[in-house]
C-alpha positions in Angstrom: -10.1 -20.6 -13.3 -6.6 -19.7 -11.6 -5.6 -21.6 -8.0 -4.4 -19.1 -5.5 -2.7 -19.5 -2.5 -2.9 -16.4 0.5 -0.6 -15.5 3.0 -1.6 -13.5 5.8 -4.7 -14.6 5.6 -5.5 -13.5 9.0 -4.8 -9.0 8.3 -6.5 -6.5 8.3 -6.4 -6.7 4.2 -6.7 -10.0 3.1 -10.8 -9.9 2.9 -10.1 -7.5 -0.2 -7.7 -10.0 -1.4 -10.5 -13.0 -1.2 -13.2 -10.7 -2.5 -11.4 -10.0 -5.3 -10.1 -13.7 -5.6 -14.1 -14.7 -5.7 -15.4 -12.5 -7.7 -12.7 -13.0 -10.5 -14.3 -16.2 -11.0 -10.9 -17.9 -9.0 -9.9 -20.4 -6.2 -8.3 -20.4 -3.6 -6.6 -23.6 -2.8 -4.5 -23.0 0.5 -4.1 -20.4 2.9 -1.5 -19.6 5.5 -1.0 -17.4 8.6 0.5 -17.5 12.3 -2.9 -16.2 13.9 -6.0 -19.0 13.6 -9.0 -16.2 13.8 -9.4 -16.5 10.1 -13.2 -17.8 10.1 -13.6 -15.0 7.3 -12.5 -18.2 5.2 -16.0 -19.5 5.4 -17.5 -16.3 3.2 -15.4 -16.7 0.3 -13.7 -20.4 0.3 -14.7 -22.9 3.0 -13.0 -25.8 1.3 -9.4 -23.6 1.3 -6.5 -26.0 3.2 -5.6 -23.6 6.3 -1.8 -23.6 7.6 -0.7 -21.7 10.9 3.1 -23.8 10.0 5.2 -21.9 7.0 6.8 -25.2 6.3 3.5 -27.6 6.6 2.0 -24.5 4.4 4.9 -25.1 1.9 4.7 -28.6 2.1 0.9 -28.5 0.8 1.4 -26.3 -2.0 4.6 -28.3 -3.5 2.4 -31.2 -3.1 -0.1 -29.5 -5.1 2.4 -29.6 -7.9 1.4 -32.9 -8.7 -2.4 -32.2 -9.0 -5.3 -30.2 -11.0 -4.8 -27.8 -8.1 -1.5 -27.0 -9.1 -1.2 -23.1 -7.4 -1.1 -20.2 -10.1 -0.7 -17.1 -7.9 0.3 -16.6 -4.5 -1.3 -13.5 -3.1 0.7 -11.6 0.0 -0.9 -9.8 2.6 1.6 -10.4 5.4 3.1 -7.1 7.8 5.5 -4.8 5.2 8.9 -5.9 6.3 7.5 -9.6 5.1 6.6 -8.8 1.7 10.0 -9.3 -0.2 10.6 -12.5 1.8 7.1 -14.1 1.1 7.2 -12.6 -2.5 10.1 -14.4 -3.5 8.7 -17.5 -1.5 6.0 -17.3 -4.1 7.5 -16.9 -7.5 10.4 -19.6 -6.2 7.2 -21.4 -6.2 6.8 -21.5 -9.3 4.0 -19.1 -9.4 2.9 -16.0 -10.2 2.6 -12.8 -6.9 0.3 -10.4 -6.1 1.7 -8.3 -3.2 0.4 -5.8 -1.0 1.8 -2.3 -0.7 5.1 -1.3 -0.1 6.3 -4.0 -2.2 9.5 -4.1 -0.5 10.6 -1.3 2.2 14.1 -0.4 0.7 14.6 0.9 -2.7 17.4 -2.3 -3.4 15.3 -5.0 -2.7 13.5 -4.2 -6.1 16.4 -4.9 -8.0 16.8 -8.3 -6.2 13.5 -8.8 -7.0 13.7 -8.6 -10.2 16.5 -11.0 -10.4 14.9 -13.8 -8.9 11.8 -13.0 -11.3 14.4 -13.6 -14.3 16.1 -16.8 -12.9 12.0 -18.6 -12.0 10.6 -17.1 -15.0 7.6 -15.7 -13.1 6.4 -12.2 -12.0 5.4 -10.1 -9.5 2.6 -7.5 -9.3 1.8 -4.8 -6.5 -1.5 -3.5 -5.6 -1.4 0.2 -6.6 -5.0 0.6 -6.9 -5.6 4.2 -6.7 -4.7 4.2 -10.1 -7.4 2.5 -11.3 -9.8 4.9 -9.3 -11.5 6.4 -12.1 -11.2 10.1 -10.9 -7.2 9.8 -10.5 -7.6 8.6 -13.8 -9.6 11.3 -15.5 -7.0 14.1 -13.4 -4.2 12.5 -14.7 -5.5 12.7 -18.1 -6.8 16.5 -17.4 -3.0 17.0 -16.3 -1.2 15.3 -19.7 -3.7 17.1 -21.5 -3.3 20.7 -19.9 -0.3 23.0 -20.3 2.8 21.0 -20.6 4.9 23.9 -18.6 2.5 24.5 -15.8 3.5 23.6 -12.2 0.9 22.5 -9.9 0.7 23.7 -6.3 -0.8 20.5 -4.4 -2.2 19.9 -0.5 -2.5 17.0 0.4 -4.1 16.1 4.0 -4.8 12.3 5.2 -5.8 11.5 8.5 -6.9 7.8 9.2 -7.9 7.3 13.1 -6.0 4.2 15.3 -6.2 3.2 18.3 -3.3 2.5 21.3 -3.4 -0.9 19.7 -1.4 0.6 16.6 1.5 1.0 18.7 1.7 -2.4 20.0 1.5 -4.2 16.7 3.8 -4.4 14.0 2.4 -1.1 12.7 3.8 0.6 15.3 7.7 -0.7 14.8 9.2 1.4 12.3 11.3 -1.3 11.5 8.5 -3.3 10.7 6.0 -0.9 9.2 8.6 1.6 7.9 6.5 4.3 9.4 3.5 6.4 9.1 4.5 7.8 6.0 5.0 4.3 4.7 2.1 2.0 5.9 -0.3 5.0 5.3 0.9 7.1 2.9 2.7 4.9 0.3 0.1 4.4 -2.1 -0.4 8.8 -2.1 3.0 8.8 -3.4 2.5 6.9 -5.5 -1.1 8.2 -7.5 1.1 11.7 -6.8 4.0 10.8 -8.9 2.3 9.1 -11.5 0.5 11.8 -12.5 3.0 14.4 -11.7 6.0 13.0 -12.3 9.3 12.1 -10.5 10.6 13.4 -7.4 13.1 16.5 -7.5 13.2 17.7 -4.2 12.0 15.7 -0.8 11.9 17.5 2.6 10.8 16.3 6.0 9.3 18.9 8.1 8.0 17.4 11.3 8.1 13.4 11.5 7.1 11.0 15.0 5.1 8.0 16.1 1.8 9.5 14.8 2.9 11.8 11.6 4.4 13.4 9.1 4.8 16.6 7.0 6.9 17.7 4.6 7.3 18.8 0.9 7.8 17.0 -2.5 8.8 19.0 -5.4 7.6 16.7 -8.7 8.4 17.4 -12.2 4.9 19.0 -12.6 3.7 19.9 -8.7 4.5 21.6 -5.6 3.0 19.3 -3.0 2.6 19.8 0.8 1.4 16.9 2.6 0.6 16.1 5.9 -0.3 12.2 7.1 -1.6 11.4 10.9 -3.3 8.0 13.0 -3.9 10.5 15.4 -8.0 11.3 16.0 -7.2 14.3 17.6 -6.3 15.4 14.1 -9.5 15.1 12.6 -10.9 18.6 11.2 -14.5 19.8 12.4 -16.4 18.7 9.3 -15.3 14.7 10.1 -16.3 14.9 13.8 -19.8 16.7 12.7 -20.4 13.6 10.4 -19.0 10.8 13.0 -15.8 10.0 10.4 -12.8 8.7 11.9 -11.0 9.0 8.6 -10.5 12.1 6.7 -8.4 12.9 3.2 -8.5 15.4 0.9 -6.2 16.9 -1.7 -6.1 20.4 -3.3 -5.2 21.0 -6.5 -4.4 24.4 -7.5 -7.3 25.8 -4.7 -9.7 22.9 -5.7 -10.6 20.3 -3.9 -10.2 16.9 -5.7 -12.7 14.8 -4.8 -11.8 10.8 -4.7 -14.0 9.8 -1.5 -16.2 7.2 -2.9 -15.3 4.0 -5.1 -12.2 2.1 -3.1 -13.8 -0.7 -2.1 -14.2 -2.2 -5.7 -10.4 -1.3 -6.7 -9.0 -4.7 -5.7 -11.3 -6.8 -7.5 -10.5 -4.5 -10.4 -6.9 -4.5 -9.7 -7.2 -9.0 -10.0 -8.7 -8.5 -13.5 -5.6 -6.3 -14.6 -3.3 -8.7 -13.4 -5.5 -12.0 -14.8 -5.6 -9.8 -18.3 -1.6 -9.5 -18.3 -1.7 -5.5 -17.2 -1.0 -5.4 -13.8 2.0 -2.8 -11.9 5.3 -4.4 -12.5 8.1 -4.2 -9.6 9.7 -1.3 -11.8 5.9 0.6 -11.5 6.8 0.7 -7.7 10.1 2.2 -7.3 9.1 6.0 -7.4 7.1 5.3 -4.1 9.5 3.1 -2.7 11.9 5.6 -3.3 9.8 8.4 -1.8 9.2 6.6 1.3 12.4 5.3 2.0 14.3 9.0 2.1 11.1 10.2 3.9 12.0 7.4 6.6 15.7 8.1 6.7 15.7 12.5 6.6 16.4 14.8 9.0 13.2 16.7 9.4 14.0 20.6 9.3 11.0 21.8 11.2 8.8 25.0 10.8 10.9 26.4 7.9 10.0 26.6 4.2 6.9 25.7 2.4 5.3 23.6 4.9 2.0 22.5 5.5 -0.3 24.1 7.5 -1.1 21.5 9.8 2.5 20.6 10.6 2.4 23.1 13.5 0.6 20.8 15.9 1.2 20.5 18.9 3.6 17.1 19.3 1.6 14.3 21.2 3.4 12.1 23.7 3.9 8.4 22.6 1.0 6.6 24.6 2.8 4.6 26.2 5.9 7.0 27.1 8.0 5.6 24.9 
């Protein structure tokens, strides 16, 4: 049995984190975030030392040093723009991090990373779980195994419904969040460019508060894509069945089909880390890198290859901003 501690215990994420904590057959020892609404704590660990004070948090765990509770792993689930801080909090620990996605929000801060994994002697693993979905697995495979020259044409479409709340959060600050194409669509770019391959060519056609089109050009795929929070968004087929959250990618004409089966990827994404094979900070620079020049390009408009949804109408920031 491994001690964990959790940060951000609090989000919107962190219930994966202490599923998959519990059903690994782990502990979690102490748990830290700024917000006090964190009675989830009494499903998974009710005995877990709770901290809305960073420094009374840190004081606990270095503390624990001393004990049988010693902490193994610190698990991050903070907003994005804290995940390099509270990652290196953890492996300065002395312990081992699991981090939410984006690892970090600028390509650099890998590298940094990395260093301060080298001078503690401890590592650091992201949650990329849609490659452990078992039908991106079995297309990757179908790709490696198909014709080694061929050049995909790929569409892929992601709408996930938010509120007017979005835009008052963290989520909503750029800065904070890196963007839509970031806090929604990082983990895409990343399944994308495993199985096809590194980036060659990255254009932004249409980009604001509530999406983002453009075109990447991998080493083995065309790929349009188009990511929204806007409901208004939503095709026909997800109003008929009362879903607030649509995605779907083509492939060649053919719809893949990876609906079902994300609830359980955490848990599975713990045992790969416990076992010694989780994603390594170098697993997460493609997407890093695809978001990050998403974030920081010129969008070009209605030109090109674009997808076919990018010619929305532009909304009007809810709150005029």
């Amino acid at each position: 049995m491994k001690n964990f501690a959790l940060i951000g215990v609090g989000g919107y994420i962190a219930p994966r984190h202490l599923k998959a904590i519990k059903e690994t057959g782990n502990n979690l020892v102490s748990a830290y975030d700024k917000f006090d609404s964190v009675g989830i704590l009494d499903s998974y660990f009710p005995d877990t030392a709770f901290f809305t004070e960073q420094e009374l948090f840190d004081r606990h765990n270095t503390k624990l040093r001393q004990t049988n509770q010693k902490i193994d792993f610190v698990s991050v689930c903070t907003p994005n723009y804290l995940h390099d801080a509270h990652t290196r909090y953890g492996l300065k620990l002395g312990c081992d991090v699991v981090c939410e996605k984006p690892l970090v929000l600028n390509p650099w801060n890998l590298d940094a990373l990395e260093n301060v994994e080298k001078e503690t002697g401890h590592s650091a693993y992201n949650i990329l779980q849609l490659r452990l979905h078992p039908s991106v697995v079995e297309l990757k495979k179908r790709i490696e195994q198909g014709d080694k020259n061929k050049v995909y044409d790929v569409e892929l479409t992601y709408i996930t419904s938010r509120g007017n709340w979005y835009y008052t959060s963290w989520k909503g600050d750029e800065r904070k969040s890196g963007g839509v194409a970031t806090n929604i669509g990082v983990h895409f770019y990343d399944m994308l460019s495993w199985i096809f391959g590194k980036v060659t060519k990255n254009i932004v056609h249409v980009m604001s508060h509530d999406r983002v089109a453009g075109y990447l050009e991998l080493e083995k795929a065309r790929v349009r894509y188009f990511l929204s929070i806007n409901a208004k968004h939503l095709p026909q087929i997800a109003l008929e069945q009362g879903k607030r959250t649509y995605r779907t990618i083509m492939v060649d004409g053919s719809e893949f089909e990876f609906s079902d089966g994300f609830t359980e990827l955490h848990t599975l994404s713990y045992q790969k880390i416990l076992n010694g094979e989780g994603f390594r900070i170098s697993e997460a620079r493609n997407c890093i890198n695809i978001v990050h020049d998403i974030r920081n390009a010129n969008p070009i408009g209605l030109k090109g290859d674009y997808h076919p949804m990018a010619n929305i109408e532009l909304s009007k920031h809810p709150f005029g901003w």
